[in-house]
Kinemage of the C-alpha trace (Angstrom):
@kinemage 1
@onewidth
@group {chain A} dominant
@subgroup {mainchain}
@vectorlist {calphas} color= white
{ca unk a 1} P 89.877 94.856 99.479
{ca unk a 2} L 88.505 91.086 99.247
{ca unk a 3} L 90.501 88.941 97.339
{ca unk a 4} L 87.414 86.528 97.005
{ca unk a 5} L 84.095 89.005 96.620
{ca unk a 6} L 80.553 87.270 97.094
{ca unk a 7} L 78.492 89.583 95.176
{ca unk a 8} L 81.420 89.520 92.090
{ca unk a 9} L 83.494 92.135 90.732
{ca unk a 10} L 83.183 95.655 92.200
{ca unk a 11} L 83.016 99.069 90.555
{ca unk a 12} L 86.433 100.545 90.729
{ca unk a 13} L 86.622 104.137 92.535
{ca unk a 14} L 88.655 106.920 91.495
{ca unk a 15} L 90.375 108.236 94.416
{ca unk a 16} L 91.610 111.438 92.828
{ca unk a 17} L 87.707 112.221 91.125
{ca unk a 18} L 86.176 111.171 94.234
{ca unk a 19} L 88.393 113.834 96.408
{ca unk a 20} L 89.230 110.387 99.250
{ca unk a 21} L 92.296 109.478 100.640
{ca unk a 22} L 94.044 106.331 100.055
{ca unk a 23} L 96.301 105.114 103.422
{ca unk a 24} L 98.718 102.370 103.003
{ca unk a 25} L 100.176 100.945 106.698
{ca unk a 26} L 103.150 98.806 106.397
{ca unk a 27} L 104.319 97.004 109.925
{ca unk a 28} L 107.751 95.396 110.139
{ca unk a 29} L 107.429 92.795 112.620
{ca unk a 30} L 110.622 90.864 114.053
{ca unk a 31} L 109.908 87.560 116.123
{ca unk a 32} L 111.937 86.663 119.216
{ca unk a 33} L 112.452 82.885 120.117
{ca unk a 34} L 111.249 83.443 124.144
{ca unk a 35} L 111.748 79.173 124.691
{ca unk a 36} L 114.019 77.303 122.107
{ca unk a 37} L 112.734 74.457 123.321
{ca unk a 38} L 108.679 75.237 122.181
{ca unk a 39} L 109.952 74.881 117.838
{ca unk a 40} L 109.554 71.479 116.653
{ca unk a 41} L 109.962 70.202 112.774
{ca unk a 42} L 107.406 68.003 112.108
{ca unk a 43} L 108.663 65.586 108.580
{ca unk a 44} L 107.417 62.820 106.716
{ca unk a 45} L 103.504 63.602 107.198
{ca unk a 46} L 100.960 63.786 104.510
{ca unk a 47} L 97.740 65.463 104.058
């Protein structure tokens, strides 16, 4: 699953042919501020 391979494009695998099982984890994550004061929005700057 590299978006970016080193040795190039890789053979694609049949999952169904090849009798394997494909898993797919999804994780819904929901952020709590703990200090309000520990955000800062940072303008004007140039990279």
């Amino acid at each position: 699953m590299d978006s970016d391979p080193v040795d190039g494009p890789a053979e694609l695998v049949s999952l169904f042919r090849n009798n394997l099982l494909g898993l797919k984890a999804v994780r819904t994550i929901r952020w709590k501020m703990q200090n309000p004061g520990a955000v800062a929005y940072v303008s004007g700057v140039t990279h």
